[in-house]
One Martini backbone bead per residue (centre of mass of N, CA, C, O) as a GRO file, in nm:
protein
  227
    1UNK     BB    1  -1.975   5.369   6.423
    2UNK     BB    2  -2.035   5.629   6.206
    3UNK     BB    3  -2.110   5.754   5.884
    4UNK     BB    4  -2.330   5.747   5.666
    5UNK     BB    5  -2.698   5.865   5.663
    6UNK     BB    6  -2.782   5.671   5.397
    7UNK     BB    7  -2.914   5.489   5.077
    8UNK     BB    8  -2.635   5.338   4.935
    9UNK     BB    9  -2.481   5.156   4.697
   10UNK     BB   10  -2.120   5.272   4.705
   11UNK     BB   11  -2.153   5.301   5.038
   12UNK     BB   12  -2.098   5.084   5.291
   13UNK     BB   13  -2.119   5.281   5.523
   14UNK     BB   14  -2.380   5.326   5.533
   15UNK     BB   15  -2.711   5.425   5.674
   16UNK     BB   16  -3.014   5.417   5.706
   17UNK     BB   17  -3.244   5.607   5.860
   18UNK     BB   18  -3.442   5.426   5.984
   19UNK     BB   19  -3.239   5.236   6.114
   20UNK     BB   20  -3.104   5.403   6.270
   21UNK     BB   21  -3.363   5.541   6.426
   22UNK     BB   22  -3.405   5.250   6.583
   23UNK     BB   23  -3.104   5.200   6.709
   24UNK     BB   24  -3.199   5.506   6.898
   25UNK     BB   25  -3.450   5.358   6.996
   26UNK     BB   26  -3.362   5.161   7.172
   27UNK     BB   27  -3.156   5.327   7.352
   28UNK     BB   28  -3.425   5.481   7.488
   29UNK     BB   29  -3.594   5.248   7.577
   30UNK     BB   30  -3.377   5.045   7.741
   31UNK     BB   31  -3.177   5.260   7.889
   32UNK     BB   32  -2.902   5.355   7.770
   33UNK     BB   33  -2.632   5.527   7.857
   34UNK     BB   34  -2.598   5.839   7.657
   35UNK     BB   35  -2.259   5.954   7.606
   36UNK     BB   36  -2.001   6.135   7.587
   37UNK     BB   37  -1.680   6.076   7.482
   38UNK     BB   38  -1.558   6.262   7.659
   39UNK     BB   39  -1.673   6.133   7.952
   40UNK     BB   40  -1.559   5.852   7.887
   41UNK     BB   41  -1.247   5.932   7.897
   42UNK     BB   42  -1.290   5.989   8.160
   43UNK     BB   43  -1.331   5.748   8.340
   44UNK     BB   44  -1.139   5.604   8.208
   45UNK     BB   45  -0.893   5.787   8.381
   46UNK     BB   46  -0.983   5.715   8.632
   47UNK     BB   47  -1.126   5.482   8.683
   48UNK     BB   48  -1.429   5.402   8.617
   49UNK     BB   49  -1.706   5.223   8.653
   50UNK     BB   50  -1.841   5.054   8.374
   51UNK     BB   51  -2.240   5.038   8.269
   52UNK     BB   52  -2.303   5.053   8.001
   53UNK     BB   53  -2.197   5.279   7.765
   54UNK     BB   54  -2.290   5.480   7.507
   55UNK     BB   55  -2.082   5.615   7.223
   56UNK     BB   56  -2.176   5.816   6.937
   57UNK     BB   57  -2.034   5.820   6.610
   58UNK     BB   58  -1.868   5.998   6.363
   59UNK     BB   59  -1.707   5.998   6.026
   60UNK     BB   60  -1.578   6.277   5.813
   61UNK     BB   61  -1.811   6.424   5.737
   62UNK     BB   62  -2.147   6.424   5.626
   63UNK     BB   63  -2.384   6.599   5.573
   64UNK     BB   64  -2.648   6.381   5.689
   65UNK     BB   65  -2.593   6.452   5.981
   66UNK     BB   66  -2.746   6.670   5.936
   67UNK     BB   67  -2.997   6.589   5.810
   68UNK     BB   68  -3.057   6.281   5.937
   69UNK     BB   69  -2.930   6.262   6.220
   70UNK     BB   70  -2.963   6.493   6.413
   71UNK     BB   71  -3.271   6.487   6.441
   72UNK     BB   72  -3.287   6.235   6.595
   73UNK     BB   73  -3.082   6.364   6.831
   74UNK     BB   74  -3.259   6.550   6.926
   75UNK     BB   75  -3.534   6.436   6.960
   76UNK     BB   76  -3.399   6.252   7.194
   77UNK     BB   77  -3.112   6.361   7.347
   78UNK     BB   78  -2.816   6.296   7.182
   79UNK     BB   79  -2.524   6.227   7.181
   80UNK     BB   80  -2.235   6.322   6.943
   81UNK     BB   81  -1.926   6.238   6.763
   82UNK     BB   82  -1.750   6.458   6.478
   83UNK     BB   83  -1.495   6.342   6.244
   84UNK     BB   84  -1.321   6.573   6.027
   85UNK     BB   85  -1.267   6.684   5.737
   86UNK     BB   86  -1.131   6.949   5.662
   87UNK     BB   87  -1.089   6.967   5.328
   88UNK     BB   88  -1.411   6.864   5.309
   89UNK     BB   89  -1.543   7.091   5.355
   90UNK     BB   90  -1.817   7.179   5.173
   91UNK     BB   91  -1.749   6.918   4.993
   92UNK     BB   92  -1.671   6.599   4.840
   93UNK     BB   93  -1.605   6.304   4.767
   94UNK     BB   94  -1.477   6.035   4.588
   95UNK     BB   95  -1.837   5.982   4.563
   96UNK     BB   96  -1.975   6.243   4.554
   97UNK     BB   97  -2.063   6.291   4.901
   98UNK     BB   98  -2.166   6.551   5.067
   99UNK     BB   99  -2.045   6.771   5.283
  100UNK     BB  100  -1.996   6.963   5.550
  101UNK     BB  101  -2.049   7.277   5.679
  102UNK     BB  102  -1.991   7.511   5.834
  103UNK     BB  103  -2.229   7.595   5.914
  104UNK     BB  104  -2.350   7.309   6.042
  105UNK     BB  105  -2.127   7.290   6.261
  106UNK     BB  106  -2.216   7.537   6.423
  107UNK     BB  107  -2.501   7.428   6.480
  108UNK     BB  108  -2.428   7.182   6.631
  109UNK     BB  109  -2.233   7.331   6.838
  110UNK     BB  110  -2.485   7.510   6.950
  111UNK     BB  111  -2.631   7.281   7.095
  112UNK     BB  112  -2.481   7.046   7.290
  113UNK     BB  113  -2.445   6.767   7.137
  114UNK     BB  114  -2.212   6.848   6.928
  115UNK     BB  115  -1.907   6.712   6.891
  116UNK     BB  116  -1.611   6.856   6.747
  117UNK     BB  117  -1.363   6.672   6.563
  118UNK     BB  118  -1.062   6.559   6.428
  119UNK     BB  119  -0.959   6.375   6.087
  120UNK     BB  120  -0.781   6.547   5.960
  121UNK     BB  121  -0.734   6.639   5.644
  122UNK     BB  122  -0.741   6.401   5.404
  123UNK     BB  123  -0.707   6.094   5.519
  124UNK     BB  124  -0.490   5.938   5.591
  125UNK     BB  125  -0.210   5.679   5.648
  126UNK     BB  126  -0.048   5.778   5.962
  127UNK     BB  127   0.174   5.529   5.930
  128UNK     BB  128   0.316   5.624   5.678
  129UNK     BB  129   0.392   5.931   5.743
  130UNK     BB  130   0.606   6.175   5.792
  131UNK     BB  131   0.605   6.327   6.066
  132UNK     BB  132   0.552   6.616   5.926
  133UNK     BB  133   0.288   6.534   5.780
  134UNK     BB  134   0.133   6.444   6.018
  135UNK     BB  135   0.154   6.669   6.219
  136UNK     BB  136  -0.031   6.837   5.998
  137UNK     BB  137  -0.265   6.683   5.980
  138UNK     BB  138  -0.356   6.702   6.278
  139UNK     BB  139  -0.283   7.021   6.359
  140UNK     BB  140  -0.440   7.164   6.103
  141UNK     BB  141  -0.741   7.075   6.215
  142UNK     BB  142  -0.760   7.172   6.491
  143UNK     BB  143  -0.737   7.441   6.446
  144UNK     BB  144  -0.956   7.475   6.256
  145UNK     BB  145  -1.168   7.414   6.416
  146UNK     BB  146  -1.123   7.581   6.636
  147UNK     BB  147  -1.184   7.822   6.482
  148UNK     BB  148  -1.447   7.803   6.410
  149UNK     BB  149  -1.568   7.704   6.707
  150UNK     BB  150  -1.439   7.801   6.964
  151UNK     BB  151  -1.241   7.574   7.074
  152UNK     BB  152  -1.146   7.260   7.193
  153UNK     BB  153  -0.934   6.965   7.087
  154UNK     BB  154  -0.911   6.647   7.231
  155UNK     BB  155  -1.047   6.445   7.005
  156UNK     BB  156  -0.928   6.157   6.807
  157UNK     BB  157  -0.954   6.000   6.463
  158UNK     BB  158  -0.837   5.759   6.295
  159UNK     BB  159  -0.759   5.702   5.959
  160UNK     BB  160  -0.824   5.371   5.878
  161UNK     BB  161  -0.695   5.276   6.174
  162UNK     BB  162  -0.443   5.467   6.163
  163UNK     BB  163  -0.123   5.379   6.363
  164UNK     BB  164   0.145   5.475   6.596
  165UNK     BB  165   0.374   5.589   6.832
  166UNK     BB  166   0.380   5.857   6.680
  167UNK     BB  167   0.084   5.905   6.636
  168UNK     BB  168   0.062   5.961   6.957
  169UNK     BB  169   0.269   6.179   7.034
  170UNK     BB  170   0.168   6.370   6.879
  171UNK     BB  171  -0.103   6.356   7.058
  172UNK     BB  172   0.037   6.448   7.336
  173UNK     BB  173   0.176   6.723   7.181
  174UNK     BB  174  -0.103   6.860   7.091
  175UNK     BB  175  -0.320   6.798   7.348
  176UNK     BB  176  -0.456   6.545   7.328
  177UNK     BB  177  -0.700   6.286   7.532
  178UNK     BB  178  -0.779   6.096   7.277
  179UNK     BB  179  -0.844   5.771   7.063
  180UNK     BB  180  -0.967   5.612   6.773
  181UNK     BB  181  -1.064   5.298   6.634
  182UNK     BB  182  -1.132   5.002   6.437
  183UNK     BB  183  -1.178   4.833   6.689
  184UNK     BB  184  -1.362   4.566   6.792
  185UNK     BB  185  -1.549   4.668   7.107
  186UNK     BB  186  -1.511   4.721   7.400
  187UNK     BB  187  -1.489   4.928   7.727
  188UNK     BB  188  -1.298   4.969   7.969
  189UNK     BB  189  -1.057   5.130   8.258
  190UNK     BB  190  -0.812   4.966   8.132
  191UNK     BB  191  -0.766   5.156   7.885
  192UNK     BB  192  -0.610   5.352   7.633
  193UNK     BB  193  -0.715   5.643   7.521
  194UNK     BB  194  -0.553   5.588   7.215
  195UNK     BB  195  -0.722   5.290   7.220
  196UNK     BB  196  -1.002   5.289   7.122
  197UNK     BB  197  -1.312   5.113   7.072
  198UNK     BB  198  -1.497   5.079   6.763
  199UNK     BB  199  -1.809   5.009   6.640
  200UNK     BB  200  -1.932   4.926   6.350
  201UNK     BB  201  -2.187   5.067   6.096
  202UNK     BB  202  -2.355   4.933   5.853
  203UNK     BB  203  -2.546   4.829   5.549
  204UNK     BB  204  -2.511   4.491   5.678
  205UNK     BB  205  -2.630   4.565   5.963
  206UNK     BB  206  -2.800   4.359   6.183
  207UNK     BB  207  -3.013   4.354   6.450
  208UNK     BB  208  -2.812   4.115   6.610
  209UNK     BB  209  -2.609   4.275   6.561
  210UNK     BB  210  -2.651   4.562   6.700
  211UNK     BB  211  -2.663   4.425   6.964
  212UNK     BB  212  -2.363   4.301   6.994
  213UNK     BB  213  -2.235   4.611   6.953
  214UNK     BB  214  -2.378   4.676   7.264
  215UNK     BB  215  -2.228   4.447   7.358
  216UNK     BB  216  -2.011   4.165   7.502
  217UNK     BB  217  -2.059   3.988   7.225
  218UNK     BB  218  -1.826   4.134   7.078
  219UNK     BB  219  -1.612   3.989   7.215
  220UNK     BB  220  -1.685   3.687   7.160
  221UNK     BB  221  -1.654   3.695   6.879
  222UNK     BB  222  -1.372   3.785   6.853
  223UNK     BB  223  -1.233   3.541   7.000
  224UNK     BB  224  -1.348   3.316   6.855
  225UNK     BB  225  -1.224   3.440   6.560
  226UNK     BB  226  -0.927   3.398   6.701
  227UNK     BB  227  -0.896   3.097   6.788
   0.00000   0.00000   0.00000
């Protein structure tokens, strides 16, 4: 799970553009199969045995991920899933970090590489929201995005990897087919898939740490510190 791929000191999920593209360099090095969201997720549901399958997100919508990420992505021939803020599309976030506009969400998506899901209209952390606020913020995102791109949206990332069971079932009424959480962790055959785990990359994750939460080590790790 990647955030902005840029150099900044205000925003702790950045990740440096150098970095990531060693990260996504090791991946294709290594032989990894990197697979879309949405593959794994069908794997996932049909309980299909799953080999190191790495699938790559990104939250929010960063301009970034058009400008740093894309190229990259495109160069290698990775697939990757980004979850936007659809209020800020076009505009900047609370850190004044310009966010993708229309144009490059249509060209990213007219790649067949750059999955486009929403992540709400606002960000709210929606275990708080009142059923009709989180309804309306997770439906209104869907539609806006399927009609921009014509498409269906069938994965979302919870904001703040905030929900409860109310927010899976709006998720379940309104037609999703799986979405993410920020708990970290591999994923399993046997998981549910409205919890997926999804492992956090920023500007603080050493390449030790790349490596652990691309393998089985990032469970070890957090056993460890659970216990």
């Amino acid at each position: 799970m990647y955030h902005s791929i840029a150099t900044s000191k205000e925003y702790f999920s950045s990740v440096p553009l150098a970095d990531f593209e060693a990260q996504m360099n090791h991946l294709v090095k290594t032989g990894r199969k990197v697979i879309p969201l949405a593959q794994l997720v069908e794997k996932i549901s049909k309980h299909e045995p799953l080999s190191g399958e790495v699938a790559i997100t990104f939250d929010d919508g960063y301009k970034d991920n058009f400008t740093a990420a894309f190229p990259v992505l495109k160069r290698l021939g990775l697939p990757a899933t980004i979850f936007i803020t659809t209020d800020l599309i076009g505009a900047t976030d609370g850190r004044r970090i310009p966010m993708l506009s229309e144009d490059e969400l249509k060209e990213m998506h007219a790649s067949g590489l750059i999955d486009i899901e929403p992540h709400s209209m606002t960000h709210p952390k929606l275990a708080k929201q009142t059923l009709l606020d989180a309804t309306r913020e997770i439906g209104e995102s869907k539609k806006e995005i399927e009609a921009l791109l014509q498409k269906k949206c069938s994965l979302f990332a919870y904001p703040y990897g905030s929900y409860n069971d109310e927010t899976v079932s709006i998720l379940r009424a309104l037609g999703f087919g799986a979405a993410g959480t920020v708990v970290e962790g591999t994923v399993a055959a046997s998981d549910g898939v409205f919890t997926l785990k999804r492992n956090s990359i920023d500007q603080l994750t050493t390449w030790p740490q790349f490596l652990g939460k691309i393998s089985r080590s990032i469970d070890l790790y957090h056993s460890l510190k659970g216990s």
